[in-house]
N, CA, C and O atoms as CSV, one atom per row, in Angstrom:
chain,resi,resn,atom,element,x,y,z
A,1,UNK,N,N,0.847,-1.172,0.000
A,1,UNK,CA,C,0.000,0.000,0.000
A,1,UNK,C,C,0.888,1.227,0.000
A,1,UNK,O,O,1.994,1.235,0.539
A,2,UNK,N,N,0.239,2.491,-0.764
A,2,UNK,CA,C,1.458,3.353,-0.881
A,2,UNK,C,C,-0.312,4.398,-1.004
A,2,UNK,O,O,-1.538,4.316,-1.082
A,3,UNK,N,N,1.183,5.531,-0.919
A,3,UNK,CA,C,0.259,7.021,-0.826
A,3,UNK,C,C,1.521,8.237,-1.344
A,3,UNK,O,O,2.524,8.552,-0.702
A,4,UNK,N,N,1.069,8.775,-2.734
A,4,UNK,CA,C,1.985,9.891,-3.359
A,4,UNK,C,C,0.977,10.678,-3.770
A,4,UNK,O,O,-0.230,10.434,-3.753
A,5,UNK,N,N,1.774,12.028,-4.292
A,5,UNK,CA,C,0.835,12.601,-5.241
A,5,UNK,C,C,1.013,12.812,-6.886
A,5,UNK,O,O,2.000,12.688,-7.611
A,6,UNK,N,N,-0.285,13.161,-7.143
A,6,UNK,CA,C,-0.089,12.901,-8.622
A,6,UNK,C,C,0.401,14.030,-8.840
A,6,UNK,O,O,0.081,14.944,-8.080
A,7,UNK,N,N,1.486,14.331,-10.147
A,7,UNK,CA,C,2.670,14.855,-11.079
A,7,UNK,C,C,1.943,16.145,-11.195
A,7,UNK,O,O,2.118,17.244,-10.669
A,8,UNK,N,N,0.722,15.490,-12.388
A,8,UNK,CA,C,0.264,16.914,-12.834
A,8,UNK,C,C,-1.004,17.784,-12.140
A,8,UNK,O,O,-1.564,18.805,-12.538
A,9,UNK,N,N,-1.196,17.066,-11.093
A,9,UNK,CA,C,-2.455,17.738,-10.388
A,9,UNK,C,C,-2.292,18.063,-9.436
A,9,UNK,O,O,-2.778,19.140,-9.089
A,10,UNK,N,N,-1.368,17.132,-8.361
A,10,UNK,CA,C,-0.958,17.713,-6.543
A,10,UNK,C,C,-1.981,16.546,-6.170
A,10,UNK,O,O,-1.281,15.858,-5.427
A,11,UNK,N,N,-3.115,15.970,-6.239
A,11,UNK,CA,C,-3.964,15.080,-6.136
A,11,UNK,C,C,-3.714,14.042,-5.385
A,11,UNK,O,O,-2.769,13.443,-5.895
A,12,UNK,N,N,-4.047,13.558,-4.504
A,12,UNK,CA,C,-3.340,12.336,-3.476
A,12,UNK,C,C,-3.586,11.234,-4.509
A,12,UNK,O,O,-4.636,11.406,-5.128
A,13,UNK,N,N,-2.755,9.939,-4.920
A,13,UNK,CA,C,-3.163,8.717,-4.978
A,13,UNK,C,C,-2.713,7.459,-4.442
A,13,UNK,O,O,-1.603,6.973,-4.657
A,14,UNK,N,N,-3.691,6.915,-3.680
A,14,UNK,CA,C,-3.396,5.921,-3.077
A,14,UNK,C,C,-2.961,4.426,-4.044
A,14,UNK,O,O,-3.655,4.245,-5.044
A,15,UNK,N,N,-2.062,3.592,-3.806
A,15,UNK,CA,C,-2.380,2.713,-4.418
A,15,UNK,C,C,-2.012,1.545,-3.597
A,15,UNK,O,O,-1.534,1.657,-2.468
A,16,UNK,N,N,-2.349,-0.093,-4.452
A,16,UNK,CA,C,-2.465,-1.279,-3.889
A,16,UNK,C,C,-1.703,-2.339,-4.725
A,16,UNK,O,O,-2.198,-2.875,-5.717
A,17,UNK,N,N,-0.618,-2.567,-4.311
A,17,UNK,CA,C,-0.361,-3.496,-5.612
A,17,UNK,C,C,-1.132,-5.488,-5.437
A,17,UNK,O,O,-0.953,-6.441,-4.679
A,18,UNK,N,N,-1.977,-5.179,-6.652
A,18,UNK,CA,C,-2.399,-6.864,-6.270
A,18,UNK,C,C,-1.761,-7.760,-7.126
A,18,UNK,O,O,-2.343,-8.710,-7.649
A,19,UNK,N,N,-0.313,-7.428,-7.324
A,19,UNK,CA,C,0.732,-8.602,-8.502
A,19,UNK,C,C,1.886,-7.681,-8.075
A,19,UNK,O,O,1.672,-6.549,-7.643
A,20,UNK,N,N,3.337,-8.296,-8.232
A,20,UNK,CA,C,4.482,-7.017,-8.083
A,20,UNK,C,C,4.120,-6.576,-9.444
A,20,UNK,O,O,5.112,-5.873,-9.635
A,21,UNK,N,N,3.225,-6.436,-10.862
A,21,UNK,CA,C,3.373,-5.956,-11.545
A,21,UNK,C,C,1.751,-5.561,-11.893
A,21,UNK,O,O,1.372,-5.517,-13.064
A,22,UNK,N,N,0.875,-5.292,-10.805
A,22,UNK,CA,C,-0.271,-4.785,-11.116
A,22,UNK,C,C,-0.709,-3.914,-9.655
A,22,UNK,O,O,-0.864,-4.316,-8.502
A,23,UNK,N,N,-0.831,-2.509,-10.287
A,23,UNK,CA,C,-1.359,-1.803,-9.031
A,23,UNK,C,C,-2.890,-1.650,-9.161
A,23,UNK,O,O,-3.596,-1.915,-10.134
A,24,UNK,N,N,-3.155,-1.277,-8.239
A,24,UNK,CA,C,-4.912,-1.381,-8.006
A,24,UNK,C,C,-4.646,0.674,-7.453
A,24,UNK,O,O,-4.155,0.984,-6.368
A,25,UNK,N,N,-5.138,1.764,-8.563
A,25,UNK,CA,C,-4.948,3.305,-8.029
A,25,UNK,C,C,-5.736,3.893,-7.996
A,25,UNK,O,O,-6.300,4.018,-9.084
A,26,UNK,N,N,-6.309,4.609,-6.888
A,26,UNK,CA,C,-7.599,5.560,-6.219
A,26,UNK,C,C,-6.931,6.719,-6.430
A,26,UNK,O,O,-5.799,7.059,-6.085
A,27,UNK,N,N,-8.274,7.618,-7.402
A,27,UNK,CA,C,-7.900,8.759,-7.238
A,27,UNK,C,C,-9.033,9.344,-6.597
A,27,UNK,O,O,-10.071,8.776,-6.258
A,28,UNK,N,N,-8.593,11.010,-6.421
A,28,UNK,CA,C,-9.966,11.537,-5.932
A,28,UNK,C,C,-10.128,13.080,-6.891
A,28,UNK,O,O,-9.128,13.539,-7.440
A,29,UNK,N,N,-11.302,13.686,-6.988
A,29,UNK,CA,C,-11.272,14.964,-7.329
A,29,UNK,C,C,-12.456,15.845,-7.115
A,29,UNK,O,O,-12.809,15.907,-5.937
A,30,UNK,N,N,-12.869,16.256,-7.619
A,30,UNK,CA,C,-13.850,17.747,-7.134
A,30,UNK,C,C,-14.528,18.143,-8.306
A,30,UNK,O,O,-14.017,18.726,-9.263
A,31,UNK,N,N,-15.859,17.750,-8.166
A,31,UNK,CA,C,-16.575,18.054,-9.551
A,31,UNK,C,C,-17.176,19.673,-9.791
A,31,UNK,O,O,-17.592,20.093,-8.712
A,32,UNK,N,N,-17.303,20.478,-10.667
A,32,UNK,CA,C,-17.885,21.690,-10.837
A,32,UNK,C,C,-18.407,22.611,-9.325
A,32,UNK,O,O,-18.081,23.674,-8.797
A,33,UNK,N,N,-19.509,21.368,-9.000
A,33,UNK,CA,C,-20.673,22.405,-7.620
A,33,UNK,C,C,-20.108,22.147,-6.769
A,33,UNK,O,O,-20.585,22.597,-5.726
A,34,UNK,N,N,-19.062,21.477,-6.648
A,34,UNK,CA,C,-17.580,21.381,-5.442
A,34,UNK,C,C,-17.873,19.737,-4.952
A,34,UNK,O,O,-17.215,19.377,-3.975
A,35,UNK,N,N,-18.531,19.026,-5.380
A,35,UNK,CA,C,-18.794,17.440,-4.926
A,35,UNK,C,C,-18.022,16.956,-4.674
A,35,UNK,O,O,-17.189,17.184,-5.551
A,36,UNK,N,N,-17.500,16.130,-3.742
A,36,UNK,CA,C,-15.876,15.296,-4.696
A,36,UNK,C,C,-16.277,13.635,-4.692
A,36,UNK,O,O,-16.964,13.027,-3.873
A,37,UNK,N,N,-15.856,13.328,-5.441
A,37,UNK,CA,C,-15.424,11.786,-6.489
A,37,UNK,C,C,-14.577,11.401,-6.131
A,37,UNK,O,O,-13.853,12.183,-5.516
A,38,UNK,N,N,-14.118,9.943,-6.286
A,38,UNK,CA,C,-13.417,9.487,-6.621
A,38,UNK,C,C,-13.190,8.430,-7.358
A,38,UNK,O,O,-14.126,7.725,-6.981
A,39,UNK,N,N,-12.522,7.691,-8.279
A,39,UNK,CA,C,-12.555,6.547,-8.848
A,39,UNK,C,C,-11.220,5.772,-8.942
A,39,UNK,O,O,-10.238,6.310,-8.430
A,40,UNK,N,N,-11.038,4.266,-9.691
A,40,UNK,CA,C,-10.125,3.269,-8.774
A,40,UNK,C,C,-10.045,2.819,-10.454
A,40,UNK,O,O,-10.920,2.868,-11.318
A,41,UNK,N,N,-8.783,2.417,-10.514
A,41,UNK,CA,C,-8.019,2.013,-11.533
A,41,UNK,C,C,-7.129,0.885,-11.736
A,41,UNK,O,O,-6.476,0.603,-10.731
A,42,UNK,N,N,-6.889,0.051,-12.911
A,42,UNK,CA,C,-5.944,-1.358,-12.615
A,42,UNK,C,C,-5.186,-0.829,-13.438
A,42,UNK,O,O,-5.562,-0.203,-14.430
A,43,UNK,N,N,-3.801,-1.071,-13.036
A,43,UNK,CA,C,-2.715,-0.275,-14.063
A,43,UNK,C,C,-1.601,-1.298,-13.944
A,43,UNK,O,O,-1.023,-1.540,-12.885
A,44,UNK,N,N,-1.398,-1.756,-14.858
A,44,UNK,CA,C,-0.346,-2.717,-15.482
A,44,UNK,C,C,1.103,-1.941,-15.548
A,44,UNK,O,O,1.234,-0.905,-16.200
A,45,UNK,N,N,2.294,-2.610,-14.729
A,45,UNK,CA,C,3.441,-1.818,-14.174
A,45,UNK,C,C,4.505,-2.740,-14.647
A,45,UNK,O,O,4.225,-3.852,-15.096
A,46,UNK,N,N,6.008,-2.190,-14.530
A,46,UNK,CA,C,7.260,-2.937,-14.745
A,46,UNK,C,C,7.415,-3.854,-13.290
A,46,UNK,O,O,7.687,-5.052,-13.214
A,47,UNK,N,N,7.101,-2.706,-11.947
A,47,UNK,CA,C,7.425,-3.983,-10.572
A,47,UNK,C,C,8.834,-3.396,-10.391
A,47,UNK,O,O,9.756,-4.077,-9.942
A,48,UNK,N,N,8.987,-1.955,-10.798
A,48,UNK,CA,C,10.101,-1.874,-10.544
A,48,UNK,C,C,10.386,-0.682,-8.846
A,48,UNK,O,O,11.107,-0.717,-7.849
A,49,UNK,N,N,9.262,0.262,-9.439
A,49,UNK,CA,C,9.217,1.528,-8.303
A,49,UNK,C,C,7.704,2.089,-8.120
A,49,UNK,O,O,7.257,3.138,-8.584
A,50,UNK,N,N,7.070,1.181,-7.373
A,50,UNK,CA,C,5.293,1.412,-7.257
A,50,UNK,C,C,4.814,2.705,-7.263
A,50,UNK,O,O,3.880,3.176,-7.911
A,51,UNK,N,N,5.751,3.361,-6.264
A,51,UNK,CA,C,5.616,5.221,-5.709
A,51,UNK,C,C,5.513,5.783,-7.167
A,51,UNK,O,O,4.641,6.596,-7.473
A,52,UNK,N,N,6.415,5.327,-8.024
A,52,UNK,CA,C,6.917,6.037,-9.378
A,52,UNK,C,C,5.681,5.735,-10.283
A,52,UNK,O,O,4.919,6.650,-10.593
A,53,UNK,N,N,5.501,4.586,-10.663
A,53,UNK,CA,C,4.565,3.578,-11.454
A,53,UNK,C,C,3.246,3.671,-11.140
A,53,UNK,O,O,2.490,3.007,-11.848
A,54,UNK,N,N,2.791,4.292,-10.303
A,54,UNK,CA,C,1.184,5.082,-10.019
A,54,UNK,C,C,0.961,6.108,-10.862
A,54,UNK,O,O,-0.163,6.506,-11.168
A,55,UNK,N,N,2.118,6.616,-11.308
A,55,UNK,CA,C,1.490,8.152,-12.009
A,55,UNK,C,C,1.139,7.535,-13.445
A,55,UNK,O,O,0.227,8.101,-14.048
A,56,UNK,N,N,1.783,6.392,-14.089
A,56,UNK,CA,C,0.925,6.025,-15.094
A,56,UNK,C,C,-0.537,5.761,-15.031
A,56,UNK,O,O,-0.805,5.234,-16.111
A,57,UNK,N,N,-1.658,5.862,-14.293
A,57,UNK,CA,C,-2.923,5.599,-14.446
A,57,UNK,C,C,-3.517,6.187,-15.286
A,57,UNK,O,O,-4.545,5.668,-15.723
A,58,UNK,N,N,-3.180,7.166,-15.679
A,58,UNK,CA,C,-3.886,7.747,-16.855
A,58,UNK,C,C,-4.054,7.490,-18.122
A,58,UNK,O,O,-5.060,7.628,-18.817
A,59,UNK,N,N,-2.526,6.930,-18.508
A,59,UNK,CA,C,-2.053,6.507,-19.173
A,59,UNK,C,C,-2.367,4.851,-19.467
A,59,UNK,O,O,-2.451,4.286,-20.558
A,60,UNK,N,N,-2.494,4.344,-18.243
A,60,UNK,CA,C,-2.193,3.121,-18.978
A,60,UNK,C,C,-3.307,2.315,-17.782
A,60,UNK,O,O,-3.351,1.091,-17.655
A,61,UNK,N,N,-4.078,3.202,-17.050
A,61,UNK,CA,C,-5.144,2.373,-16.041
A,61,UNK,C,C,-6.391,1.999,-16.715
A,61,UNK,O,O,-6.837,2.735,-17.595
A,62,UNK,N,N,-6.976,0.948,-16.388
A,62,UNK,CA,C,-8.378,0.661,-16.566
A,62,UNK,C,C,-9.303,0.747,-15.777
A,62,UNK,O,O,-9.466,-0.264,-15.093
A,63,UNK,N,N,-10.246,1.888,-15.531
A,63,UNK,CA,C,-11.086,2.109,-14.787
A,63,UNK,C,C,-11.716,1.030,-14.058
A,63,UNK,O,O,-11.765,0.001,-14.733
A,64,UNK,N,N,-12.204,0.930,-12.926
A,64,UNK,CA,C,-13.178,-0.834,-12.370
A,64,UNK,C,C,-14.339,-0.205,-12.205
A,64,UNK,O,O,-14.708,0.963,-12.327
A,65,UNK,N,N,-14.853,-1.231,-11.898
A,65,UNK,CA,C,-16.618,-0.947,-11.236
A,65,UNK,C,C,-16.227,0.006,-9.983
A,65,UNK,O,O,-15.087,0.221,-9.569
A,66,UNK,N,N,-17.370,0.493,-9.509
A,66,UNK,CA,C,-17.155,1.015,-7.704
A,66,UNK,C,C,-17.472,-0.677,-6.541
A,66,UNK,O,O,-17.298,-0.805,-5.329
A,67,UNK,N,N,-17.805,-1.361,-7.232
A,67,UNK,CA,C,-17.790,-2.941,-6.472
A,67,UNK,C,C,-16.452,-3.547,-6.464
A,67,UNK,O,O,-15.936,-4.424,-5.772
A,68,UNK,N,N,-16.121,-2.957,-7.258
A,68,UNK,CA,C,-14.619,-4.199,-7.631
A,68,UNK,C,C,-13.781,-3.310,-6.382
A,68,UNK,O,O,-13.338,-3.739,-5.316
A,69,UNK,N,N,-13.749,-1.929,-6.939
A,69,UNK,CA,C,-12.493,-1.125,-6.215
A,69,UNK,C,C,-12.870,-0.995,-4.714
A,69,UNK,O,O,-11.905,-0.876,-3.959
A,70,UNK,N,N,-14.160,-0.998,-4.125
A,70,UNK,CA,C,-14.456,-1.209,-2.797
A,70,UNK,C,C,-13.928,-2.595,-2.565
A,70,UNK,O,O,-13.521,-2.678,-1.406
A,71,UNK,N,N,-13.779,-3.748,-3.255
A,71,UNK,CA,C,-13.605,-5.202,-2.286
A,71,UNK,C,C,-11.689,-4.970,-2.074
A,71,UNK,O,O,-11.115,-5.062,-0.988
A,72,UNK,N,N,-11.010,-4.666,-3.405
A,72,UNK,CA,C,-9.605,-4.124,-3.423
A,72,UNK,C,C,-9.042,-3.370,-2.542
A,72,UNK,O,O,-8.053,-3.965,-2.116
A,73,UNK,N,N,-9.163,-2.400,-2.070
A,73,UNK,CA,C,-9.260,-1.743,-0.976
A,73,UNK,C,C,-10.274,-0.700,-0.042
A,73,UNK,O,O,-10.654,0.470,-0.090
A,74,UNK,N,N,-10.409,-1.601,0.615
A,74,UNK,CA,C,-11.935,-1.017,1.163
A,74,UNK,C,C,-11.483,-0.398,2.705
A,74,UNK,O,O,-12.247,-0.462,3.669
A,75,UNK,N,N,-10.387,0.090,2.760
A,75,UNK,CA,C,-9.791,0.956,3.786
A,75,UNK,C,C,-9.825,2.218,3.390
A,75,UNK,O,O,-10.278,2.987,4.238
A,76,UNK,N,N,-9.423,2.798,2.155
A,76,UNK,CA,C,-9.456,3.666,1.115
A,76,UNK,C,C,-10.374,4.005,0.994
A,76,UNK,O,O,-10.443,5.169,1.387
A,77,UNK,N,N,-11.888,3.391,0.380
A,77,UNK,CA,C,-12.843,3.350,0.084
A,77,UNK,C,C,-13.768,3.519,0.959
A,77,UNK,O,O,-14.888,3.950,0.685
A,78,UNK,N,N,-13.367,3.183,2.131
A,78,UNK,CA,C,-14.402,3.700,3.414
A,78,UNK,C,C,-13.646,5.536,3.925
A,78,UNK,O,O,-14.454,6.383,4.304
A,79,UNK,N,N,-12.889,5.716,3.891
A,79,UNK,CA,C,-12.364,7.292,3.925
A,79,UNK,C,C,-12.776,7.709,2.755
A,79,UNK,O,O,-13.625,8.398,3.322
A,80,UNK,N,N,-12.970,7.937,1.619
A,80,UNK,CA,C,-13.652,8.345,1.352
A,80,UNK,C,C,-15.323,8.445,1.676
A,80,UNK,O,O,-15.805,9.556,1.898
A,81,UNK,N,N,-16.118,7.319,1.691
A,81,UNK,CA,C,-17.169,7.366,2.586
A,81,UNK,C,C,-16.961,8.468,3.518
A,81,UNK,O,O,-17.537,9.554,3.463
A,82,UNK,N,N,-15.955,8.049,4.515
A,82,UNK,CA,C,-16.557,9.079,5.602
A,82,UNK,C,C,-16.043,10.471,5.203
A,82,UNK,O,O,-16.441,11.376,5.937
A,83,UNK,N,N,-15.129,10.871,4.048
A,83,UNK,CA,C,-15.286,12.237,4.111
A,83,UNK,C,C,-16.517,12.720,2.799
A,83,UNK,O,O,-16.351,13.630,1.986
A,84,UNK,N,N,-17.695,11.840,2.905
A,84,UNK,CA,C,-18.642,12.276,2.362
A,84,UNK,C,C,-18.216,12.228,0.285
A,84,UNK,O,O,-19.022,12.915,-0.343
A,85,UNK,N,N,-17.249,11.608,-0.510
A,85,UNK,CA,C,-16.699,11.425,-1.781
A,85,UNK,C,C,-17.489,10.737,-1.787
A,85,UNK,O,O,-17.993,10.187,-0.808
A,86,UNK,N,N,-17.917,10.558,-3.502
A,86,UNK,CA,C,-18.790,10.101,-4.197
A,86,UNK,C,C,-18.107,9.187,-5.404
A,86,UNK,O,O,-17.453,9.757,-6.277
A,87,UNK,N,N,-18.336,7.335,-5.424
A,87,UNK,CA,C,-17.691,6.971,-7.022
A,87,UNK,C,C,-18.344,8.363,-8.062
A,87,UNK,O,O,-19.250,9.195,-8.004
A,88,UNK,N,N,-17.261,7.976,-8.961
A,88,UNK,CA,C,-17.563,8.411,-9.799
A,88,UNK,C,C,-17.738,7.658,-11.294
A,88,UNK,O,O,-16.675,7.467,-11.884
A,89,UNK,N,N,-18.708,7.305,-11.827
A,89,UNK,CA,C,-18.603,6.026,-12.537
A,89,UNK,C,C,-17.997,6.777,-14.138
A,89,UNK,O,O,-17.751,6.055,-15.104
């Protein structure tokens, strides 16, 4: 389990690796009327530097259900809950 921020935004992302070469990455953000979201990503990695290899999600993540990414990490997924974040599908 790891926690950086993202490059081009400042954005916290948490991530989970469920393979040394597959991370499981939560992001969060803030919609227009100030809501905030978040959504959870599978991102296929080298296994070399996880901290580093999170900022590809954009790039190279596949969005999940909000079922999948709650059973993946549902420590994550309940902080958001309690600070009131919304999936964002």
């Amino acid at each position: 389990m790891g926690l950086t921020n993202d490059n081009d935004t400042g954005i916290p992302l948490w991530y989970r690796a469920i393979h040394r070469k597959v991370l499981v990455v939560y992001t969060e953000g803030i919609l227009s009327d100030g809501g905030g979201v978040w959504a959870a990503y599978i991102v296929p990695v080298k296994g070399e530097n996880h901290n580093q290899e999170a900022q590809t999600w954009r790039a190279e993540g596949v969005r999940v259900s909000e079922g999948e990414a709650r059973s993946l990490y549902s420590a994550v997924t309940e902080d958001f809950d309690n600070r009131g974040l919304k999936y964002n599908p």
